[in-house]
C-alpha positions as CSV (number, residue, x, y, z in Angstrom):
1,X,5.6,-10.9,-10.1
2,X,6.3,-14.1,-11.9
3,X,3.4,-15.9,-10.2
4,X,0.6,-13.0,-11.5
5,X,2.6,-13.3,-14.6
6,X,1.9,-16.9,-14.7
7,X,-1.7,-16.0,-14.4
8,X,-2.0,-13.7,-16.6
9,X,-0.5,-16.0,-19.5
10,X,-2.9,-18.6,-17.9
11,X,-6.3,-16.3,-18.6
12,X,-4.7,-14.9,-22.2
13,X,-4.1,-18.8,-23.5
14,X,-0.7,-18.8,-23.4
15,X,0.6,-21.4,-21.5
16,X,4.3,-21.4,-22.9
17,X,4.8,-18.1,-21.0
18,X,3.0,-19.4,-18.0
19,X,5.3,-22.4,-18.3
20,X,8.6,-20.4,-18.1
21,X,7.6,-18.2,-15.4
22,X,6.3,-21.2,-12.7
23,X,9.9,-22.5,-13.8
24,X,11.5,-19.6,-12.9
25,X,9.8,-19.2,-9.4
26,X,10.7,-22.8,-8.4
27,X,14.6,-21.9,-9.6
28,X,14.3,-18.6,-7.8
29,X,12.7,-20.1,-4.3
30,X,15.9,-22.3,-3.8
31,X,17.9,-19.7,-3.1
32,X,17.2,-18.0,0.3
33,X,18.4,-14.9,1.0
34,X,18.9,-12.9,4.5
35,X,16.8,-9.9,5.1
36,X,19.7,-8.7,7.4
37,X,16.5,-7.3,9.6
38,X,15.7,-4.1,7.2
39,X,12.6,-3.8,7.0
40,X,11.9,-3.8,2.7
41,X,13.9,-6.9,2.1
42,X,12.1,-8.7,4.7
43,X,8.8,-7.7,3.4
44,X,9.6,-8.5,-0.1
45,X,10.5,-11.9,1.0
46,X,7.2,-12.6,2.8
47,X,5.3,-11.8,-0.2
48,X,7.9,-14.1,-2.6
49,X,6.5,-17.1,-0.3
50,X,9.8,-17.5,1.3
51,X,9.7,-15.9,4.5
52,X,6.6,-16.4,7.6
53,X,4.3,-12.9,7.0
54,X,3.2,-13.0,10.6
55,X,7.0,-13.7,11.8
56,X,8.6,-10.9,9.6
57,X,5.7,-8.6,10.6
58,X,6.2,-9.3,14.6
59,X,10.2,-9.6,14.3
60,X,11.0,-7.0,11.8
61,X,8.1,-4.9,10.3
62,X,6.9,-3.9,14.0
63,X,10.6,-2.9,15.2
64,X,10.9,0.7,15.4
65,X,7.6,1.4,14.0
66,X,7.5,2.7,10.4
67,X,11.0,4.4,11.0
68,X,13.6,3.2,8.2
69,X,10.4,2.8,5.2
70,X,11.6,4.4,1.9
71,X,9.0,5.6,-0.4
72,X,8.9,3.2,-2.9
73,X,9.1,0.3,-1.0
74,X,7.3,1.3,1.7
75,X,4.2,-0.1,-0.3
76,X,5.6,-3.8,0.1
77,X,5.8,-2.9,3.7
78,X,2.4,-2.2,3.6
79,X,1.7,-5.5,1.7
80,X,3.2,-7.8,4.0
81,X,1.6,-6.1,6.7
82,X,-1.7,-6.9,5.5
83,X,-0.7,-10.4,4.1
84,X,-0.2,-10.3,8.0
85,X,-3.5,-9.1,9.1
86,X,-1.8,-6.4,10.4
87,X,-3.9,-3.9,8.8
88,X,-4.1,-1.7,11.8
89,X,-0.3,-1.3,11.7
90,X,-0.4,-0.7,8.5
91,X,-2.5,2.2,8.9
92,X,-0.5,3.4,11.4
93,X,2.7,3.2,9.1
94,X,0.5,5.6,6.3
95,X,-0.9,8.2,9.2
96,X,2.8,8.7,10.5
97,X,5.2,8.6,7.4
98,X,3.1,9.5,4.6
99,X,0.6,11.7,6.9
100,X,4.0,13.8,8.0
101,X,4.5,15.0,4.6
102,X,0.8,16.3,4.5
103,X,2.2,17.7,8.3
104,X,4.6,19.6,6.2
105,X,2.4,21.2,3.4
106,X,3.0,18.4,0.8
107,X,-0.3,17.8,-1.8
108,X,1.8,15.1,-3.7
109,X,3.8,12.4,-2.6
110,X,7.5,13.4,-2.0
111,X,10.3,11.0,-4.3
112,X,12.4,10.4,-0.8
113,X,11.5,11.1,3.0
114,X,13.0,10.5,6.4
115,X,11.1,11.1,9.4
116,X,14.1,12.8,11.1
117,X,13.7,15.4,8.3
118,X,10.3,16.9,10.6
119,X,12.8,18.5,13.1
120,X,12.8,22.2,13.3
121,X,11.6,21.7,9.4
122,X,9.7,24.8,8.0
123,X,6.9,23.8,6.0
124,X,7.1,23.5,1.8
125,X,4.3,25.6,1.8
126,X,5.5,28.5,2.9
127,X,8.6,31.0,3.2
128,X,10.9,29.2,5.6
129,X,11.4,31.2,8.6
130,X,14.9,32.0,9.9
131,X,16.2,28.7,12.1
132,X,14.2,26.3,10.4
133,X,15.4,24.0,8.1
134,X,14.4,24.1,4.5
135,X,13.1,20.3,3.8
136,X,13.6,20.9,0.2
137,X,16.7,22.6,-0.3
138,X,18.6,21.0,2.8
139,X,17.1,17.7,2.8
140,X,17.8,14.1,0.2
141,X,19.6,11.1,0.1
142,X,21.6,9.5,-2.9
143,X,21.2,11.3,-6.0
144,X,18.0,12.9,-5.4
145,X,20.2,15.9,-2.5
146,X,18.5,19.2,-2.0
147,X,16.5,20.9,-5.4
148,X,17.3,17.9,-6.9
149,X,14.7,16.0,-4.6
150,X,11.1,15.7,-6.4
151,X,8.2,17.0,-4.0
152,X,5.9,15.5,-6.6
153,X,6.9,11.5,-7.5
154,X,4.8,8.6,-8.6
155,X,7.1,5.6,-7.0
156,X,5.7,7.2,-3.5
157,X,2.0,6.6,-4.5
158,X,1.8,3.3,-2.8
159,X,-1.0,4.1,0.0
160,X,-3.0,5.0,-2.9
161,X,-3.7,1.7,-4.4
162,X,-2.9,-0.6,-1.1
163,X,-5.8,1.6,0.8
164,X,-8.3,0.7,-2.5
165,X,-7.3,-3.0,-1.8
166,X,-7.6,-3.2,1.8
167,X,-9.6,-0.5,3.2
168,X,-11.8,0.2,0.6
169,X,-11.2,-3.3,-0.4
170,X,-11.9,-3.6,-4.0
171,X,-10.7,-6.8,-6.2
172,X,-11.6,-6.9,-9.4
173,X,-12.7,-10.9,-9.9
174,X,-13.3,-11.2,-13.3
175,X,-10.8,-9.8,-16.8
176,X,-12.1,-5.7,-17.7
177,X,-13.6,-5.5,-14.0
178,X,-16.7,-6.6,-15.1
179,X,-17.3,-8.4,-11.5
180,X,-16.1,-6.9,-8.4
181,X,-15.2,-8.5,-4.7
182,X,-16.2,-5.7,-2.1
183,X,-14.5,-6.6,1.2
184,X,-14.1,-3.7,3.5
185,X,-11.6,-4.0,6.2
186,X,-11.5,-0.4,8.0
187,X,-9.4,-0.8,10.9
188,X,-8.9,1.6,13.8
189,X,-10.8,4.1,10.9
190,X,-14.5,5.1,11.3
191,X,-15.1,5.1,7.7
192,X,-13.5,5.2,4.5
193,X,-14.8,6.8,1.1
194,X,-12.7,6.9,-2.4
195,X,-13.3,5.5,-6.3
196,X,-11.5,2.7,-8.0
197,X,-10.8,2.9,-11.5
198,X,-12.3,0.6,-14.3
199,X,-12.7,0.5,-18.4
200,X,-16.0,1.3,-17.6
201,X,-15.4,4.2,-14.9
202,X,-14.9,4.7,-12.0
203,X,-16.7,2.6,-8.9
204,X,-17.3,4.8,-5.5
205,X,-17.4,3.3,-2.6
206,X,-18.1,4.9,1.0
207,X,-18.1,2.5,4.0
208,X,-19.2,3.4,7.9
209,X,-18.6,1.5,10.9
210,X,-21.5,1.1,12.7
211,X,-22.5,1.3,16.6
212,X,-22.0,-2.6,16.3
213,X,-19.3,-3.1,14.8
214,X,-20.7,-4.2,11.5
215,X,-19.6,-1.6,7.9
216,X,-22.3,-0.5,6.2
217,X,-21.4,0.4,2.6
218,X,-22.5,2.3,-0.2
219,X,-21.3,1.0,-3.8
220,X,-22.2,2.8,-7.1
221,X,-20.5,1.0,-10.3
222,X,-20.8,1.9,-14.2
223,X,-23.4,-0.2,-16.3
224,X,-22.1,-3.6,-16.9
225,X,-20.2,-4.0,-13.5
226,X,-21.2,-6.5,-10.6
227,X,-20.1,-6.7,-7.3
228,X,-20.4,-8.8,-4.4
229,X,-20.2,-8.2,-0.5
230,X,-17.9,-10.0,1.9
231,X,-16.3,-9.2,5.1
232,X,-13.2,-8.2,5.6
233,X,-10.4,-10.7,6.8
234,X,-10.7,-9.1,10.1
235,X,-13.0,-7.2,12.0
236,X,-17.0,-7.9,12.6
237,X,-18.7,-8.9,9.9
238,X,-20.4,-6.1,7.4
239,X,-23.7,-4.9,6.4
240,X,-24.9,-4.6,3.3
C-alpha cells in the first residue's frame, strides 16, 4: 500500500508524501516476520516484496488447497497466486470456496465461510429440511455467530475485481482510464465476459479461447478511452 501510495503522490506532484512513504517501506522491510505457514500471512508477505511468490505459492498457498482462506483475505491469496503465475490455482481457489456459496443458494458474497460448513448444510434459499444444518442460523466464527453472520458483505468481493485484473485482464495505464492495457489470461476457462468500470463508463470485454490456443477478444470502451492488446503472462499468445 505504501509503494501505490508512493505513486500516487508521484503522478499528483507531491513528492513530500511520496518521500515519507518509500521511507517507511525501507523501515518496514527490515523487519521479517514468520508466516507461521497460514496461508494469508504468507501471501501478504509475498506481495510486501519480502517473501519468494513462487516459494510461498508451492510451500504454503498449494497446501491443502483453498481450505483455511477467509473471506477477506482470501483476495491476497488470490494475489499472490497470480504474482505467481499460478492463475489456474487461483481459479480453482474461486470455483471451490466462493463457487460453494453459490452451491448453497447465496447471490451475494457471505461476510465469513468455512468449507466444512457444506456438510449436511440445507441451502439459504430455501426452508431447511429436518436434519440439515441451517448455514445461517448454526453457522459463524468470532463475533459474526449465527443471525449475526452477514449473507450479503463487501470485504468478500474480492474475486470480483482480481478476475477483472487477471482474467479479463484490464489495467488502466494512464490517470481517469483514459488508456487501457487488455491482457487476457483465461486459464483452464473457455472464455470469460464481464465490464470494468471507468469515469467514462463502463468497458465490456468478452474473450474466447480458440481451437489454437490463441483468445480472441471483443472490447467496446466509452468515447475518449484507448486500449491496447497484449498476451497474457501465460498461456498462447492472443488474437486480436
Amino acid at each position: 500500500c505504501l509503494g501505490s501510495g508512493a505513486r500516487l503522490s508521484d503522478t499528483l506532484g507531491d513528492p513530500q508524501t511520496a518521500g515519507l512513504c518509500r521511507e517507511a517501506v525501507v523501515r518496514l522491510r527490515r523487519h521479517q516476520p514468520e508466516s507461521s505457514g497460514r496461508k494469508s500471512p504468507a501471501a501478504l508477505l509475498a506481495l510486501a516484496g519480502a517473501r519468494d511468490p513462487e516459494a510461498v505459492a508451492r510451500n504454503v498457498l498449494a497446501a491443502g488447497g483453498p481450505r483455511d482462506l477467509s473471506t477477506f483475505y482470501g483476495f491476497y491469496v488470490l494475489e499472490a497466486l497470480a504474482a505467481a503465475g499460478e492463475i489456474d490455482r487461483a481459479i480453482a481457489f474461486i470455483q471451490t470456496y466462493w463457487g460453494a456459496m453459490l452451491d448453497l443458494g447465496a447471490t451475494t458474497f457471505w461476510e465469513d465461510f468455512n468449507l466444512e460448513w457444506m456438510t449436511n448444510a440445507g441451502r439459504i434459499d430455501e426452508l431447511v429440511p429436518p436434519g440439515r444444518k441451517d448455514i445461517h442460523g448454526d453457522c459463524g466464527a468470532h463475533c459474526y455467530v449465527g443471525f449475526r453472520h452477514s449473507l450479503c458483505h463487501g470485504w468478500a468481493s474480492g474475486p470480483t475485481a482480481w478476475l477483472s485484473r487477471h482474467v479479463l485482464g484490464i489495467r488502466p495505464l494512464e490517470p481517469g482510464c483514459r488508456r487501457l492495457l487488455v491482457a487476457p489470461n483465461l486459464g483452464p476457462l473457455a472464455w470469460a465476459e464481464g465490464s470494468y468500470p471507468t469515469p467514462s463508463g463502463p468497458v465490456r470485454v468478452r474473450h474466447e479461447k480458440q481451437a489454437d490456443g490463441t483468445i480472441r477478444s471483443e472490447v467496446d470502451t466509452p468515447a475518449g478511452i484507448t486500449w491496447v492488446r497484449k498476451a497474457g503472462p501465460v498461456g498462447a499468445p492472443s488474437a486480436p
